[in-house]
DOGU-938074 format. One line per field, with one value per residue: residue number from 1; residue in one letter; x, y, z of N, C-alpha, C, CB in turn. Coordinates in nm, 2 decimals. Glycine has a CB too. Layout:
BEGIN
k <- [NUM / ...] $
r <- [A / ...] $
n.X <- [X / ...] $
n.Y <- [Y / ...] $
n.Z <- [Z / ...] $
ca.X <- [X / ...] $
ca.Y <- [Y / ...] $
ca.Z <- [Z / ...] $
c.X <- [X / ...] $
c.Y <- [Y / ...] $
c.Z <- [Z / ...] $
cb.X <- [X / ...] $
cb.Y <- [Y / ...] $
cb.Z <- [Z / ...] $
END
This chain:
BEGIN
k <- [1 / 2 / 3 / 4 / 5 / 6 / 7 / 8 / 9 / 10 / 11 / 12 / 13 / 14 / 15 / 16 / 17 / 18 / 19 / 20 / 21 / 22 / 23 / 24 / 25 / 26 / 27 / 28 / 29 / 30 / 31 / 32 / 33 / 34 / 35 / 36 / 37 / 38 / 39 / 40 / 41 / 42 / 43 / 44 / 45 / 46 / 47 / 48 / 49 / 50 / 51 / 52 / 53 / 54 / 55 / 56 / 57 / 58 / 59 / 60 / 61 / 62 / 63 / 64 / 65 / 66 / 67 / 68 / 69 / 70 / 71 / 72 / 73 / 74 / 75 / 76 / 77 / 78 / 79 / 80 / 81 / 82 / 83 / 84 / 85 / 86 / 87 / 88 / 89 / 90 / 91 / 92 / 93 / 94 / 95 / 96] $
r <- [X / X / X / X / X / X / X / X / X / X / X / X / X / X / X / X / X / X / X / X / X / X / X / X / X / X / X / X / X / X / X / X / X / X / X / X / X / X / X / X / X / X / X / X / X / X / X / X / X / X / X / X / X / X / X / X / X / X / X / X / X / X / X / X / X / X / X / X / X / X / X / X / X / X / X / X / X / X / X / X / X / X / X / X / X / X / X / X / X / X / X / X / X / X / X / X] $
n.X <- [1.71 / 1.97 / 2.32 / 2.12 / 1.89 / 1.67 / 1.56 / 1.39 / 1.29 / 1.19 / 1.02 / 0.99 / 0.70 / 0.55 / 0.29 / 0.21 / 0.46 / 0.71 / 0.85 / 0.78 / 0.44 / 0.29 / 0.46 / 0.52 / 0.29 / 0.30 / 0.25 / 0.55 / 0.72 / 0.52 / 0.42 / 0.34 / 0.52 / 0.68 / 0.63 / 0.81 / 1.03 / 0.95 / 0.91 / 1.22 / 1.28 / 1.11 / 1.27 / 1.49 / 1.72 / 1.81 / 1.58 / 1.33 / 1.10 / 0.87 / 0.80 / 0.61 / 0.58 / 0.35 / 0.12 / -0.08 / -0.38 / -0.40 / -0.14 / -0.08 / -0.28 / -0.18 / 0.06 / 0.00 / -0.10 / 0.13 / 0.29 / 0.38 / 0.34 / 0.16 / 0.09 / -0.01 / -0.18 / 0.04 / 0.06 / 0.00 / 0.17 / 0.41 / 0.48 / 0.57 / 0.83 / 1.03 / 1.04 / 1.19 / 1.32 / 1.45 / 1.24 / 0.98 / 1.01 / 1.07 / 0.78 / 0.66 / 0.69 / 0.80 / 1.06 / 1.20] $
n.Y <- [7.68 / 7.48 / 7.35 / 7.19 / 7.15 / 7.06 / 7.33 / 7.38 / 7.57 / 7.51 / 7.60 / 7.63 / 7.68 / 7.71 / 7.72 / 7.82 / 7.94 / 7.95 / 8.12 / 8.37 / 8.41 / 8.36 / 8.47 / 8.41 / 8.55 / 8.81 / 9.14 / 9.33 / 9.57 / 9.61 / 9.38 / 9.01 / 8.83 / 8.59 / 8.64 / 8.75 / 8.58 / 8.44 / 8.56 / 8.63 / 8.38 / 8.37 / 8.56 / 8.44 / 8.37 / 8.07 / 7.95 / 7.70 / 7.66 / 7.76 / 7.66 / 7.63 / 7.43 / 7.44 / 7.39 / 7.56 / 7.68 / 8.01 / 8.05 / 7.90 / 8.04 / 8.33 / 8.21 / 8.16 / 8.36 / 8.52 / 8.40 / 8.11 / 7.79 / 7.57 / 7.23 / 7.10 / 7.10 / 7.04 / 6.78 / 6.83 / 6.64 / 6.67 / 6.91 / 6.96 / 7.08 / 6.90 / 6.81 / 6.75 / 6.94 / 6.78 / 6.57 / 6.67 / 6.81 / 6.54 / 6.44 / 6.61 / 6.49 / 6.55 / 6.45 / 6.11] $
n.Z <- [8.80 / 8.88 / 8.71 / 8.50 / 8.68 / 8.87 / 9.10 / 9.41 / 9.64 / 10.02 / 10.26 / 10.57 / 10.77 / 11.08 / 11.26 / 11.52 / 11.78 / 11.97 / 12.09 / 11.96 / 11.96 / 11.67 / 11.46 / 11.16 / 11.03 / 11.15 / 11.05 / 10.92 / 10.78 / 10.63 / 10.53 / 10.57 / 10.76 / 10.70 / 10.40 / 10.29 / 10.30 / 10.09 / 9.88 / 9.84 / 9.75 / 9.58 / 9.34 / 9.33 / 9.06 / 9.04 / 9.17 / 9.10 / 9.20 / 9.48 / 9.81 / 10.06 / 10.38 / 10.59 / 10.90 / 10.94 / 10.81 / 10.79 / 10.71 / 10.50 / 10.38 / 10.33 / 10.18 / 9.94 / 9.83 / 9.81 / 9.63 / 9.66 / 9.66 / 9.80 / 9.91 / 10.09 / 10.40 / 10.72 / 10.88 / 11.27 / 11.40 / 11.21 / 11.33 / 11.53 / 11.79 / 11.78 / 11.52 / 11.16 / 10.94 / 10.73 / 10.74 / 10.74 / 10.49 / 10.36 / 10.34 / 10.16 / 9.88 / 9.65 / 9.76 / 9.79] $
ca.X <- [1.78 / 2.15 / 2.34 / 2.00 / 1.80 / 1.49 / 1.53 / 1.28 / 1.33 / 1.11 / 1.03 / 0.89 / 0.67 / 0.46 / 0.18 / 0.26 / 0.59 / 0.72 / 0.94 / 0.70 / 0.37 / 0.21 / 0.57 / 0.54 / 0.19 / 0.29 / 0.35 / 0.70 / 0.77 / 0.38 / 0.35 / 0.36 / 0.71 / 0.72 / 0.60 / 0.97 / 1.13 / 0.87 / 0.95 / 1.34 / 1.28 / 1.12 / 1.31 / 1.63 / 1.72 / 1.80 / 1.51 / 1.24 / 0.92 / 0.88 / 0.68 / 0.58 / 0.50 / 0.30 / 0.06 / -0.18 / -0.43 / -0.38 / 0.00 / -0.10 / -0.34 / -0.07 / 0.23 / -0.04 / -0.11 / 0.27 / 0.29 / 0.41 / 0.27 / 0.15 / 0.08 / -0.09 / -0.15 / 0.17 / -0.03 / 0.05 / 0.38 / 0.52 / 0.46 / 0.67 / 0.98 / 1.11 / 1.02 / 1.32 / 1.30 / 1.42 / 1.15 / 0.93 / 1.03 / 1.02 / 0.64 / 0.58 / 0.60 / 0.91 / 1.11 / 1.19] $
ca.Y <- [7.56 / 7.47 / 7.21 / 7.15 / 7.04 / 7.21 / 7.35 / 7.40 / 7.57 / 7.46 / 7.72 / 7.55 / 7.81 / 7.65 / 7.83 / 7.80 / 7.94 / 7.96 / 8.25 / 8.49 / 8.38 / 8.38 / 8.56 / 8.44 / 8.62 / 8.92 / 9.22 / 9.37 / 9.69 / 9.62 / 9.25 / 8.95 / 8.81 / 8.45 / 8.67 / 8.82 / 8.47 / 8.35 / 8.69 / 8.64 / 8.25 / 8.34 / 8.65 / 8.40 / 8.32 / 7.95 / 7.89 / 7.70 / 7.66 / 7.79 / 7.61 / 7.67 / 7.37 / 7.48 / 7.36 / 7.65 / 7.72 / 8.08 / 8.10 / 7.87 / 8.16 / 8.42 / 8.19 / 8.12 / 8.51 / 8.53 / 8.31 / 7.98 / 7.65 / 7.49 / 7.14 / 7.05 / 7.14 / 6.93 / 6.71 / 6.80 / 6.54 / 6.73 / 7.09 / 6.98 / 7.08 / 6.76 / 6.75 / 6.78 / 7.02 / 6.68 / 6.50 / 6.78 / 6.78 / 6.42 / 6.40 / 6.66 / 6.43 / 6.57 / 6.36 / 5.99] $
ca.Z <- [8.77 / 8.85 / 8.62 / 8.42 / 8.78 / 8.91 / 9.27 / 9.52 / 9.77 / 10.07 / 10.35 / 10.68 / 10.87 / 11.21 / 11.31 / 11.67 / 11.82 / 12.13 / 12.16 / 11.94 / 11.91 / 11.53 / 11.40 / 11.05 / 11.01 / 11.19 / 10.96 / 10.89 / 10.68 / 10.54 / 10.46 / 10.66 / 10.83 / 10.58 / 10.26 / 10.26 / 10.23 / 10.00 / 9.78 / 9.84 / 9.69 / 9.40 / 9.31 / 9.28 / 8.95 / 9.06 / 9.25 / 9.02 / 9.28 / 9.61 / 9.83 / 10.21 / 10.44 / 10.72 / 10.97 / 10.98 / 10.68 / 10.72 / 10.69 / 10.37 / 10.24 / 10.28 / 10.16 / 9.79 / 9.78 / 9.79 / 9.51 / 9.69 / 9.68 / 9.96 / 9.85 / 10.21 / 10.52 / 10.81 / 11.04 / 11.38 / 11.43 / 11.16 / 11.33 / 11.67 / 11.81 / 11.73 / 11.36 / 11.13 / 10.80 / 10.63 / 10.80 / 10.63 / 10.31 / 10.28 / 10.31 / 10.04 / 9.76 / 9.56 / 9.75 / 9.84] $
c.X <- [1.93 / 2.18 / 2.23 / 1.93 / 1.74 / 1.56 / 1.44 / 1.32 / 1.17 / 1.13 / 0.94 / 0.81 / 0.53 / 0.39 / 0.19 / 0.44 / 0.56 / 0.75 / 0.87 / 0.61 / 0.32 / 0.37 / 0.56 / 0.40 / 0.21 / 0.37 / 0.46 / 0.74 / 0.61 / 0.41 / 0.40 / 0.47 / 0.77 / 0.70 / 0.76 / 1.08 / 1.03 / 0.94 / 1.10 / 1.38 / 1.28 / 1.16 / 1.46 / 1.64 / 1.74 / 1.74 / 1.40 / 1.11 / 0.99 / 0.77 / 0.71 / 0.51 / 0.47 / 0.17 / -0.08 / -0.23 / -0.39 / -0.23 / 0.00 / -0.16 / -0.25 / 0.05 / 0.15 / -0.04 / 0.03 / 0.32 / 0.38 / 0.33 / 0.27 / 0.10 / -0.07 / -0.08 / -0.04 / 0.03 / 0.07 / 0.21 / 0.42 / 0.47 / 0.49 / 0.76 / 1.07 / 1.08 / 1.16 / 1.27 / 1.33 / 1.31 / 1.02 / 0.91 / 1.01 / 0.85 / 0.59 / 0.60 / 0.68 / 1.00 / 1.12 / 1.19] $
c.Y <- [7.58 / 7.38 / 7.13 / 7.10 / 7.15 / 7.20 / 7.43 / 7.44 / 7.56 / 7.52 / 7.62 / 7.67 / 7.74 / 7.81 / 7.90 / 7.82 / 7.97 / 8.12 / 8.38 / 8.44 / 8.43 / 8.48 / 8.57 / 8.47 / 8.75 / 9.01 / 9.31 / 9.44 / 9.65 / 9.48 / 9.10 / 8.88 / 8.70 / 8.50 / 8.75 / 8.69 / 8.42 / 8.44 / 8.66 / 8.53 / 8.31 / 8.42 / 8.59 / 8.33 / 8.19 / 7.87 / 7.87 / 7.71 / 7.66 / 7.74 / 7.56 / 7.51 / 7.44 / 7.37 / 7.43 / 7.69 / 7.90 / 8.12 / 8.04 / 7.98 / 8.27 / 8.37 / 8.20 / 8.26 / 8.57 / 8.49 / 8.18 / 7.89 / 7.62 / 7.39 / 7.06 / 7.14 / 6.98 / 6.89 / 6.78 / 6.73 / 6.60 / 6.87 / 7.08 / 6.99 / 7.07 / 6.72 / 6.83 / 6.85 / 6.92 / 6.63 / 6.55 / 6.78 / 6.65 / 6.40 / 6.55 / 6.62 / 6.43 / 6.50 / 6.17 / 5.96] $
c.Z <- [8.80 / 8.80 / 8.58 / 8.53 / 8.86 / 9.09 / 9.29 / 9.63 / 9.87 / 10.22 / 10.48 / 10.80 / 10.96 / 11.22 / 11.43 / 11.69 / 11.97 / 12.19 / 12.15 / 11.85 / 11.73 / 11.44 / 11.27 / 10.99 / 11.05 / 11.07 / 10.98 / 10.81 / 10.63 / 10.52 / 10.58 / 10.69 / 10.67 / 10.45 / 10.22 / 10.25 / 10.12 / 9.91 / 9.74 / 9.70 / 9.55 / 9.31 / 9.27 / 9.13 / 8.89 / 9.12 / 9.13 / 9.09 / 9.43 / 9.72 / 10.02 / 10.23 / 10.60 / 10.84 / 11.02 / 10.77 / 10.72 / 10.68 / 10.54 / 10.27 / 10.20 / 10.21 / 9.98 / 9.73 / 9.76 / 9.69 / 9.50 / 9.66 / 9.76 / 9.94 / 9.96 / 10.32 / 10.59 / 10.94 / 11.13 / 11.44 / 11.37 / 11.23 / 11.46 / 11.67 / 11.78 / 11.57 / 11.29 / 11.03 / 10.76 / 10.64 / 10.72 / 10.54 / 10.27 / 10.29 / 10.23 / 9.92 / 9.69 / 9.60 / 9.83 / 9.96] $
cb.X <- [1.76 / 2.24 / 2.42 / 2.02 / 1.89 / 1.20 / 1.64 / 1.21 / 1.43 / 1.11 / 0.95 / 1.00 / 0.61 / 0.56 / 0.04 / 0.22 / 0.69 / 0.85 / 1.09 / 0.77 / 0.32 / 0.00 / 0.71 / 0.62 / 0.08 / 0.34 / 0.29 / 0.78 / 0.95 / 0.37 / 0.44 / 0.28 / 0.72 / 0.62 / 0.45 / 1.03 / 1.19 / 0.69 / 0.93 / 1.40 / 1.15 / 1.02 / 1.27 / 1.70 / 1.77 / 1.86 / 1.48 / 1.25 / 0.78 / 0.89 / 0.64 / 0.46 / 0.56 / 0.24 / 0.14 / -0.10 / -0.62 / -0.44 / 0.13 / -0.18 / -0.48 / -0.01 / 0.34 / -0.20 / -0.19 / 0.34 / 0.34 / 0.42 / 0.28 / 0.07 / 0.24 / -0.03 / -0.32 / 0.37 / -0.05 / -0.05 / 0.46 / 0.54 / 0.29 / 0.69 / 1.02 / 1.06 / 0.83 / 1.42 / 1.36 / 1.49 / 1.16 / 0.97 / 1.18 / 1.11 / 0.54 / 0.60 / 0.48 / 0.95 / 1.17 / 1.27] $
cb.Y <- [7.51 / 7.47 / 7.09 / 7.05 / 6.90 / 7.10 / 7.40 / 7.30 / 7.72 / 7.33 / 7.90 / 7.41 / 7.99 / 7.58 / 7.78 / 7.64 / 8.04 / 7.85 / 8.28 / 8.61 / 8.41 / 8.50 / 8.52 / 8.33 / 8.56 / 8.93 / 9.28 / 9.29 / 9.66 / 9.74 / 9.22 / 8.90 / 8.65 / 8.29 / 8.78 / 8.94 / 8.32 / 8.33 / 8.87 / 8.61 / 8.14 / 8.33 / 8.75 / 8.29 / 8.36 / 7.93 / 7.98 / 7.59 / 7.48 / 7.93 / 7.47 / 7.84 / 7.22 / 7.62 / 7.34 / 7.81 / 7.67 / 8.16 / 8.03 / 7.76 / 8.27 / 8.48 / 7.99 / 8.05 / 8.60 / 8.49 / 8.39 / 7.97 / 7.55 / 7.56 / 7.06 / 6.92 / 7.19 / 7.06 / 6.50 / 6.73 / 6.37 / 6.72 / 7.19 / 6.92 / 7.05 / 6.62 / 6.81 / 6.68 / 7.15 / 6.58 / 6.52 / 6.86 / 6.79 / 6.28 / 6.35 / 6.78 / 6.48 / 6.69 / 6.44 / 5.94] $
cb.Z <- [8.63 / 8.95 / 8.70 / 8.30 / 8.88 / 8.89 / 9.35 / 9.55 / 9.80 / 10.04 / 10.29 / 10.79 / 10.77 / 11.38 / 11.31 / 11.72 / 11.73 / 12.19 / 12.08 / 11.88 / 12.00 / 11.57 / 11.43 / 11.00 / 11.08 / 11.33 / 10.89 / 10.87 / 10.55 / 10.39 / 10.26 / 10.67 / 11.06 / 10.58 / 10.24 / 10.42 / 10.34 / 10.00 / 9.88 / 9.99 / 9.75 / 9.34 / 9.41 / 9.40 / 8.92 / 9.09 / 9.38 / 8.93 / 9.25 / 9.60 / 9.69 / 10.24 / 10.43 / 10.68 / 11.03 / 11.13 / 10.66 / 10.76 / 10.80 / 10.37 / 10.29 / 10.39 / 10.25 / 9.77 / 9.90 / 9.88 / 9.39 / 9.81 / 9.65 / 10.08 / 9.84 / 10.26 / 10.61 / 10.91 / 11.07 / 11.39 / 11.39 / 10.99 / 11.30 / 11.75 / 11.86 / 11.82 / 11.27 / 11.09 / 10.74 / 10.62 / 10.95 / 10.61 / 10.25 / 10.33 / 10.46 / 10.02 / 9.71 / 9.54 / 9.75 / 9.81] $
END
């Protein structure tokens, strides 16, 4: 919490990349790439819920086993190029 209000931080990890295929599945020192920001999130003392939108169910199984939320899987339009992290965030529900 900061000034009594819940934050969320909200990690966006596509299944599909361009530059390096499957990156936030590949493992790094022992665990997979996105489980080291999930870990960072909830290790802050201002962060109340940590919660991965992705596009691929297994980046969801690793982000829950991490101890994220993953609310949904991102259709498609949200998991292009052109999709914004606001764009993102606003269809997970927390906000307007």
């Amino acid at each position: 919490m900061i000034n009594s209000k819940s934050v969320i931080a909200i990690i966006p990890a596509r299944g599909v990349s361009k530059g390096l295929p499957g990156k936030n599945i590949k493992r790094f020192c022992g665990k997979p790439l996105v489980a080291w920001t999930i870990e960072a999130g909830l290790g802050s003392k201002h962060i109340d819920e940590v919660m991965v939108t992705t596009d691929s169910e297994e980046i969801a199984i690793i982000a829950r086993e991490f101890g994220a939320s993953v609310p949904f899987i991102r259709p498609a339009e949200l998991a292009s190029d052109g999709a914004t992290s606001m764009r993102v965030a606003s269809t997970s529900g927390k906000y307007p």
